[in-house]
N, C-alpha and C positions, 0 to 999 in steps of 0.2 A: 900804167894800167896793164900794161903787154907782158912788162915785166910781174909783175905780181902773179899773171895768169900763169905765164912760166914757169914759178916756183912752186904756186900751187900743186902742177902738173908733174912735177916733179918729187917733191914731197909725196904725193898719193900712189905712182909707182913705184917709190921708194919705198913705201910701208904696205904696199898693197906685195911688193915680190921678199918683205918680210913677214908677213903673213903666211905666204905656202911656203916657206922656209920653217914653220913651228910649225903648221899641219904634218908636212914630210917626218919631222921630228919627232913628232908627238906618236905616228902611230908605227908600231913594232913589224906586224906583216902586212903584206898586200898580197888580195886573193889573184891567181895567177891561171889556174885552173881549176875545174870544179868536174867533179865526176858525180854519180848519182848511188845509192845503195838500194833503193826501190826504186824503181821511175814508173811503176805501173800506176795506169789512171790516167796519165799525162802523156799529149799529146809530143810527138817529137819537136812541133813547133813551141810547145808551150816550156820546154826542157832547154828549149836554144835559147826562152826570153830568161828563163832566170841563171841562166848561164853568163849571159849579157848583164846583167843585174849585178852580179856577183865579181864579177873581174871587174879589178882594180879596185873594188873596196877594201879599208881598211880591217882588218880582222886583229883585236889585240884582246885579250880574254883577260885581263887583269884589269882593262877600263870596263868589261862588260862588253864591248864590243862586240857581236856574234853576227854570224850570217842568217841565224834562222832564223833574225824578225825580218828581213826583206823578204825570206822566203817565204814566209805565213806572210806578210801583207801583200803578195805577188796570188799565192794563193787564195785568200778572200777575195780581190779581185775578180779571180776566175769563178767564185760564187763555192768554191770548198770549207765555207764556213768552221767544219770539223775537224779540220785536217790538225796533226799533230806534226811538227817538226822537229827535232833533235838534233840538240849543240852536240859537236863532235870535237873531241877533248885531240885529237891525234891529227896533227896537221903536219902535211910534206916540206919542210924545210926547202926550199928550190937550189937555195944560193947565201949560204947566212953570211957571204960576204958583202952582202950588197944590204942598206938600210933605206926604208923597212923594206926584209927580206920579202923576196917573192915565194909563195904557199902554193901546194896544192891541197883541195881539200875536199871531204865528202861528203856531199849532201844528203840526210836520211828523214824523210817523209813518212806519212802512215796518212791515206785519206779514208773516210768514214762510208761504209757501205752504203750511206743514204745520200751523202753528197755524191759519189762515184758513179752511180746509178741515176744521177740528175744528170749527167754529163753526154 
């Protein structure tokens, strides 16, 4: 019985640390740093969380992968319903010798007069 749990236990770390083996694989950049192009409306606390949000996710534009839906759902959160965010086609390379490369990259927002003004 001891034995069986053993192999078990074994087997699942063995396929659980080939699992983040095809994650790593699979995605092309990781976001490394994030700057802002508007940050008006938003609080500097609120600029830190999607900062925090944003590094280390995968960014790979060929799977669709994008930053701007965590950022619109970071933003409906904060009750910006209207806010508009914009995929940014131009990303800083860090290091293309390292897989997936590390990015930097720029976050570009537009919140709506009426949500702004809720704030």
């Amino acid at each position: 019985m001891k034995r069986a749990a053993l192999v078990f236990i074994i087997l699942l770390v063995l396929s659980t640390a080939s699992m983040h083996a095809q994650d790593a694989q699979a995605c092309t950049y990781v976001v490394k740093q994030v700057s802002f192009e508007n940050p008006s409306g938003l609080t500097a606390q609120q600029l830190a969380k999607i900062r925090t949000i944003l590094i280390g996710r995968c960014y790979d534009p060929v799977k669709a992968t994008y930053v701007s839906q965590d950022v619109y759902g970071q933003l409906r959160k904060w009750g910006f319903n209207k806010a508009t965010v914009y995929d940014r086609n131009n990303v800083q390379v860090l290091d293309a010798n390292l897989h997936p490369s590390p990015i930097a990259i720029a976050v570009d927002f537009r919140l709506s007069g009426s949500d702004a003004s809720l704030k």
